[in-house]
Structure formats: structure tokens, C-alpha cells
BAMAR-929311 format. One record per residue: residue number from 0; residue in three letters; x negated, y negated, z of N, C-alpha, C in turn. Coordinates in Angstrom, 3 decimals, decimal comma. Layout:
N
[NUM "ALA" [X Y Z] [X Y Z] [X Y Z]]
...
//
This chain:
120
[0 "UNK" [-10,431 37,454 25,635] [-10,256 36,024 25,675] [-11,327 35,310 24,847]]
[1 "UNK" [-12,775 35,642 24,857] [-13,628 35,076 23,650] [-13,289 35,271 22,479]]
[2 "UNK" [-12,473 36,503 21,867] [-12,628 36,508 20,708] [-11,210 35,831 20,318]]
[3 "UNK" [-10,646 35,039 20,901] [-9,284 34,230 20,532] [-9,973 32,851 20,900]]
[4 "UNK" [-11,139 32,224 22,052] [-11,626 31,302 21,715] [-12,202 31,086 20,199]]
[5 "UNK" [-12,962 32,037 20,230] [-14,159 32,060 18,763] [-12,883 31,595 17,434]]
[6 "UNK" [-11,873 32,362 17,327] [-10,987 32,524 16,080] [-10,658 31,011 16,008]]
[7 "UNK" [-9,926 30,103 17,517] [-9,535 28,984 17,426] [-10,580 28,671 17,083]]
[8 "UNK" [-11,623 28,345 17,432] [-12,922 27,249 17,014] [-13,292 27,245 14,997]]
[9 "UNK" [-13,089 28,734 14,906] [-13,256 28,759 13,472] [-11,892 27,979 12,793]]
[10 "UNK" [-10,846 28,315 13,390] [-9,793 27,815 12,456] [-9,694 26,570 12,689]]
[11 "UNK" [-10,129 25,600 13,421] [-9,938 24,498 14,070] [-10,517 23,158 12,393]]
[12 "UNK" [-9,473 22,195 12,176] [-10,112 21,711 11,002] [-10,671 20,978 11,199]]
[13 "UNK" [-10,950 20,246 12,867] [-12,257 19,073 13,037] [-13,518 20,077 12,591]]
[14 "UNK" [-14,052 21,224 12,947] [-14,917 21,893 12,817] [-15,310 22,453 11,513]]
[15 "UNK" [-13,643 22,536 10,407] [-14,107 23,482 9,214] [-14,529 21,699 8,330]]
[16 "UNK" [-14,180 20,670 8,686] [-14,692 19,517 7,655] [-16,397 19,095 7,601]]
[17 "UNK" [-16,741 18,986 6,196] [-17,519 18,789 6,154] [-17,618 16,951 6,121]]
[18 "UNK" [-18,799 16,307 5,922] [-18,598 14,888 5,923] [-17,999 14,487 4,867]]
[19 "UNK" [-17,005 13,773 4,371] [-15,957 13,566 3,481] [-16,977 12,575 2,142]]
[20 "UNK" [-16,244 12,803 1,027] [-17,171 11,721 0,025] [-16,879 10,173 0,559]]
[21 "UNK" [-17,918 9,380 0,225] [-18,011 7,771 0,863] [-18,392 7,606 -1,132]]
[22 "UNK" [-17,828 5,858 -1,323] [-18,288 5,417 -1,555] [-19,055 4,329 -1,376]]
[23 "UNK" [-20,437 4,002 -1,847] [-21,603 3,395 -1,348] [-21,388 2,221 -2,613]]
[24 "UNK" [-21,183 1,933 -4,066] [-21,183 0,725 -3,971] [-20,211 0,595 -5,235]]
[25 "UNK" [-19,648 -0,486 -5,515] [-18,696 -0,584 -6,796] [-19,180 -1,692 -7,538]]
[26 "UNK" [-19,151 -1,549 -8,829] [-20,116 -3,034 -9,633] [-18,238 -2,584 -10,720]]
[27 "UNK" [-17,961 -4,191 -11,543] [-17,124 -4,318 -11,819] [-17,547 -4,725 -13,599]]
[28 "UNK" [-16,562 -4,792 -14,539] [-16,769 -5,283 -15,469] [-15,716 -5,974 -16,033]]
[29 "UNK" [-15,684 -7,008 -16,721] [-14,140 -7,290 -17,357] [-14,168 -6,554 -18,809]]
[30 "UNK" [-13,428 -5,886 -19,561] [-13,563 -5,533 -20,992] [-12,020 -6,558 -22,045]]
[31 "UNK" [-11,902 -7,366 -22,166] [-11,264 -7,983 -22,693] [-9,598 -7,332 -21,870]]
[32 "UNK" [-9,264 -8,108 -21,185] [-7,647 -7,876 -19,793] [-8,031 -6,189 -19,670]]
[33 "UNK" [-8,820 -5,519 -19,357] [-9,081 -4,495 -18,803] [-10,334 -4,413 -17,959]]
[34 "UNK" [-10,449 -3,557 -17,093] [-11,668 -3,433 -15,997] [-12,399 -2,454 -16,132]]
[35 "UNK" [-13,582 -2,254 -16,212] [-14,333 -1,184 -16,117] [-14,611 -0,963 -14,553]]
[36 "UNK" [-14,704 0,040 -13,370] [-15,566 0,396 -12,736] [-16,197 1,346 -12,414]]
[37 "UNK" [-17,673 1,182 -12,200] [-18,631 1,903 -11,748] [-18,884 2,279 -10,097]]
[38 "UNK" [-18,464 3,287 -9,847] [-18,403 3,961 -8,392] [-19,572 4,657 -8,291]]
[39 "UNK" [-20,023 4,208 -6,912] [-21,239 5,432 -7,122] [-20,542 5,782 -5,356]]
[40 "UNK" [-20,649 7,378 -5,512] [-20,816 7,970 -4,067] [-21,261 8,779 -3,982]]
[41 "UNK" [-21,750 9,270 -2,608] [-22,263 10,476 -1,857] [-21,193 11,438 -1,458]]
[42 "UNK" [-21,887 12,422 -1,385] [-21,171 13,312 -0,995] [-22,100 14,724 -0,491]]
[43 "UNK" [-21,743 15,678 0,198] [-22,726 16,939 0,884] [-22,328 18,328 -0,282]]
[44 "UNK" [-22,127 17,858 -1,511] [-22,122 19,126 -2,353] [-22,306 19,921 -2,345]]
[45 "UNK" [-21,842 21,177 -2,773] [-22,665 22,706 -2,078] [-22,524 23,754 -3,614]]
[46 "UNK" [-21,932 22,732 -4,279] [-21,458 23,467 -5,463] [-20,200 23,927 -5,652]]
[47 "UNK" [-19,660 24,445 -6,759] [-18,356 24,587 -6,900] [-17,569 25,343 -6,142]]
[48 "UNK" [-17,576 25,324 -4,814] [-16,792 25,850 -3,293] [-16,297 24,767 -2,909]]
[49 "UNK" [-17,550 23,558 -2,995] [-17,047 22,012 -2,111] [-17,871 21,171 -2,778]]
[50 "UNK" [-17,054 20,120 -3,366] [-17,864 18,738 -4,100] [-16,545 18,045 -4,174]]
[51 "UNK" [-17,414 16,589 -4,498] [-16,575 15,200 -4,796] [-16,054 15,338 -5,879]]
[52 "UNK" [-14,398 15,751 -6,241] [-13,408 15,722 -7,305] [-13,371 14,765 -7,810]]
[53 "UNK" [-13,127 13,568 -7,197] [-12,619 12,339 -7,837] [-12,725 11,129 -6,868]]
[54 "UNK" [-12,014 9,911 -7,845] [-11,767 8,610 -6,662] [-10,623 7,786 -7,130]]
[55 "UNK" [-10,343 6,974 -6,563] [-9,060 6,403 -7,129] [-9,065 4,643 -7,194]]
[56 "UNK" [-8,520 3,936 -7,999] [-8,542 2,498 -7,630] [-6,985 2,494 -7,287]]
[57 "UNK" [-6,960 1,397 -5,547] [-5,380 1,061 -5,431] [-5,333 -0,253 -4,922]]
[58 "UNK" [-4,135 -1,004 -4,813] [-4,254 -1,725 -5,050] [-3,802 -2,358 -3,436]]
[59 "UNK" [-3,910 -3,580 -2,897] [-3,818 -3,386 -1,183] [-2,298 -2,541 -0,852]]
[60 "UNK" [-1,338 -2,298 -1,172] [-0,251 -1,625 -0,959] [-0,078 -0,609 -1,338]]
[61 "UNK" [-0,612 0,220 -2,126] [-1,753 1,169 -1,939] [-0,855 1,763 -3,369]]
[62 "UNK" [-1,111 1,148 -3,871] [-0,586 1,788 -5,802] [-1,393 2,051 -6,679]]
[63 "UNK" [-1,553 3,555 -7,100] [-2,796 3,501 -7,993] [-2,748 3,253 -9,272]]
[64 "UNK" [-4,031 2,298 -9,302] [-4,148 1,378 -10,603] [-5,201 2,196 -11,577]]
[65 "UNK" [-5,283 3,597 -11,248] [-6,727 3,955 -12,053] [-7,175 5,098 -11,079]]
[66 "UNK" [-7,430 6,095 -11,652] [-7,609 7,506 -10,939] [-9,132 7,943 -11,917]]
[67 "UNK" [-10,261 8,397 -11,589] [-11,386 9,424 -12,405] [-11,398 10,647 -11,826]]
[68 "UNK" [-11,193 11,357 -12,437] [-11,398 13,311 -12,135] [-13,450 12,946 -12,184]]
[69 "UNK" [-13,694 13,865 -10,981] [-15,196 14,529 -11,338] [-14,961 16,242 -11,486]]
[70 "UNK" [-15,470 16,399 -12,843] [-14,999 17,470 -13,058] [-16,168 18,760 -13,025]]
[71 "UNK" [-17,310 18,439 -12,282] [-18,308 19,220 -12,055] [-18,914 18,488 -10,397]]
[72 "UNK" [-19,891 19,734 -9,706] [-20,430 19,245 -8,249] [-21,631 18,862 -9,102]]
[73 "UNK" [-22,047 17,729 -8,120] [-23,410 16,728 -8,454] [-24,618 17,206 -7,057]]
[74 "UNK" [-24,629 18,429 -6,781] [-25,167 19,181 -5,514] [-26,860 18,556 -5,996]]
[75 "UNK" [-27,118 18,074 -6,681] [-28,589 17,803 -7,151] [-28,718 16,109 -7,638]]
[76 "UNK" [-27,844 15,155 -7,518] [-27,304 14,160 -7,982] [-27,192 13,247 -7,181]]
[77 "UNK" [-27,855 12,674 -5,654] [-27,014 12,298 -4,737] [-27,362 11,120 -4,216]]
[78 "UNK" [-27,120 9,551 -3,995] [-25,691 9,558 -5,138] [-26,041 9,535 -6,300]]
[79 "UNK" [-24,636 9,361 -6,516] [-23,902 9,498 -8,382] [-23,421 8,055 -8,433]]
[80 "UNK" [-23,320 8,438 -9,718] [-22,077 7,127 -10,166] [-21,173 7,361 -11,580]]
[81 "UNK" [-20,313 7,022 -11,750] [-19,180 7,335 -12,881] [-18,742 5,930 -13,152]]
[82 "UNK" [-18,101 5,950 -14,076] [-17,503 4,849 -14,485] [-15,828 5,530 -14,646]]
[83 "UNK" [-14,962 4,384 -15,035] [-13,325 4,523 -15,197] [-13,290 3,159 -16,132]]
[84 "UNK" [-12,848 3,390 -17,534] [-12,670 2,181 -18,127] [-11,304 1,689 -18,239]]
[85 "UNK" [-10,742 1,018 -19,097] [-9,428 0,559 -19,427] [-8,818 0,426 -17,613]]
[86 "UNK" [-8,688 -0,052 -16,913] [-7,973 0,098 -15,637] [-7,249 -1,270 -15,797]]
[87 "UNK" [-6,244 -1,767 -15,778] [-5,306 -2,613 -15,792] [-4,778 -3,286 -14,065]]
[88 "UNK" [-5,027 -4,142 -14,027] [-4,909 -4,751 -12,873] [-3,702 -5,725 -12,661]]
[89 "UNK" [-3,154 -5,419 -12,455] [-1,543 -6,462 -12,035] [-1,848 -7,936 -11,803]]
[90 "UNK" [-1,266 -9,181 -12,323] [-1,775 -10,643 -11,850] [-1,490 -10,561 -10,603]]
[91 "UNK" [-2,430 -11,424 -10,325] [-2,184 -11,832 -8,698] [-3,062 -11,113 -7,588]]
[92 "UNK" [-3,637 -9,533 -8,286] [-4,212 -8,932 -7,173] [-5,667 -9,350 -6,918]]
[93 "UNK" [-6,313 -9,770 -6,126] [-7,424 -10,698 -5,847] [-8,547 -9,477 -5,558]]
[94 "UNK" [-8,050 -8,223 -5,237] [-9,247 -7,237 -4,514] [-8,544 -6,038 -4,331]]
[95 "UNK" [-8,994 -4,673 -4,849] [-8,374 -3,125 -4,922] [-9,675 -2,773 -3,452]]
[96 "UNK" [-9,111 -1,675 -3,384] [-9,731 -0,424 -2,445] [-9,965 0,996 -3,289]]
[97 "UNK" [-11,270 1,569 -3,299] [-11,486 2,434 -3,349] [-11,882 3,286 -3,163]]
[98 "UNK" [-11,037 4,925 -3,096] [-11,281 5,684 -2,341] [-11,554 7,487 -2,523]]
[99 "UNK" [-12,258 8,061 -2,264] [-12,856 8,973 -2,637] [-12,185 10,078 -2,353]]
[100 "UNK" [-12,424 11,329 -2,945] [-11,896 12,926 -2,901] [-12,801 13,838 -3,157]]
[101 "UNK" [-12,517 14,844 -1,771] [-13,637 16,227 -2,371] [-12,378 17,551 -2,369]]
[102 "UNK" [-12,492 18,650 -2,944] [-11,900 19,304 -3,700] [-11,436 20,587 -1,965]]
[103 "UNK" [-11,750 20,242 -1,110] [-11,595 21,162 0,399] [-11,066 20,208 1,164]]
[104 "UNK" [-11,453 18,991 1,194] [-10,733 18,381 2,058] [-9,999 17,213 1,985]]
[105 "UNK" [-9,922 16,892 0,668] [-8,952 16,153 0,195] [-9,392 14,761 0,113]]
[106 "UNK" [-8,638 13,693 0,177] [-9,211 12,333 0,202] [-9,691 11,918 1,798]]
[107 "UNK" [-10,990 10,687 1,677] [-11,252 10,316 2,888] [-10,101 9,177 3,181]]
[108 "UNK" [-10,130 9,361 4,249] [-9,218 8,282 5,191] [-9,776 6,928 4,734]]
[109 "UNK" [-11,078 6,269 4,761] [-11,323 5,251 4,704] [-11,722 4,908 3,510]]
[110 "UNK" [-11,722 3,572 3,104] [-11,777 3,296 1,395] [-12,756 2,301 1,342]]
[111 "UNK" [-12,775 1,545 0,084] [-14,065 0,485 -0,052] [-13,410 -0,593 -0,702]]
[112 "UNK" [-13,271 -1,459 -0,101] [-12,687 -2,874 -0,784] [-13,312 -3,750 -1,620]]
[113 "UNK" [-13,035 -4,083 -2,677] [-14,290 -4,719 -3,360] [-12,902 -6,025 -3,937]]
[114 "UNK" [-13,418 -7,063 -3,870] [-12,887 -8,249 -4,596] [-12,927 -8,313 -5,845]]
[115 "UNK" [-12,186 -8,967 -6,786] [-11,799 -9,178 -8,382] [-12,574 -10,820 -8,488]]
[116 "UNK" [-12,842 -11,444 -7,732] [-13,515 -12,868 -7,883] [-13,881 -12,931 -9,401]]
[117 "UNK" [-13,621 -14,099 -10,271] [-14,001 -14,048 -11,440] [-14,102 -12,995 -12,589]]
[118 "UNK" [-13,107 -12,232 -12,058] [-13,150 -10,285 -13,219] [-11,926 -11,090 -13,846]]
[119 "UNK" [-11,142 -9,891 -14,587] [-9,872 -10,113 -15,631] [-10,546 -11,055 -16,852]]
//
């Protein structure tokens, strides 16, 4: 009977997740009707087993307006920040969400809302 507890506990995925990538802050740019942004996040890197893949810009109904691949772990880097240029923003949208990915556990549930106030 322990060694079928032990197996569940290992296979169990509250236990196999590590803390998911966050992003910590977004600074915006206008580039003539295109957006630059600069994401910076954390993440518990361990190297190329488990790191922050990517992040995404969407838009509140959740359409992505702009995707960045991270295409190396930043295990020495922490935080980071990347940029995504050319991102095209639909009229009318006042504020995107953005939201992070690590390469084991996929995207985090929760995102980062940042307003367009005076961008475009």
C-alpha cells in the first residue's frame, strides 16, 4: 500500500509543477501604428529540462495579437526581459493581457493586464 501511495504522490501534477513563469512588468512603445513590447519575467529555470518558452499578447477576449518564442533557458538571468516588435493592435482595444509559458508546464493561468492609454 506505500508503494502505490508514493507512485500517486509522484504522478500527482499539483506536486510535479514547478512555480509557473509570471510576468513582473510590461513597458510599451508606439513604432509608427505598430507596438513594441518589452516583457520582463521570472521564472525557476533549471535549464533546458524546464524554462520560460515564451509569452503571448491577447487581447480581453482572448485573441492573440502577438506571440515571442524564448528560445534558450535564462537559468542565470532572473528576471529577463525580451521585446516583440511590429504587434498590431485592433481599434478600439484600450488594454491586452499578458501571459507567460514554460516548456513542462505550459502556460500560467494568470496573465498581466497592462493598458494602451496614449500608445498606437
Amino acid at each position: 500500500m506505500k508503494q502505490l501511495f508514493l507512485a500517486a504522490a509522484l504522478l500527482s501534477p499539483t506536486l510535479a509543477q514547478a512555480d509557473p513563469p509570471t510576468v513582473e512588468a510590461v513597458s510599451i512603445q508606439s513604432n509608427g501604428g505598430s507596438l513594441t513590447f518589452a516583457v520582463t519575467l521570472r521564472h525557476p529555470d533549471t535549464g533546458w529540462e524546464h524554462y520560460a518558452d515564451g509569452w503571448e499578447v491577447l487581447t480581453q477576449d482572448g485573441t492573440r495579437i502577438g506571440f515571442r518564442e524564448l528560445l534558450h533557458p535564462h537559468e542565470h538571468e532572473q528576471p529577463f526581459t525580451r521585446s516583440l516588435s511590429g504587434v498590431a493592435v485592433p481599434e478600439g482595444v484600450g488594454e491586452v493581457m499578458i501571459r507567460a509559458r514554460c516548456n513542462v508546464d505550459g502556460w500560467n493561468a494568470d496573465s498581466f493586464t497592462v493598458g494602451l492609454d496614449g500608445q498606437g
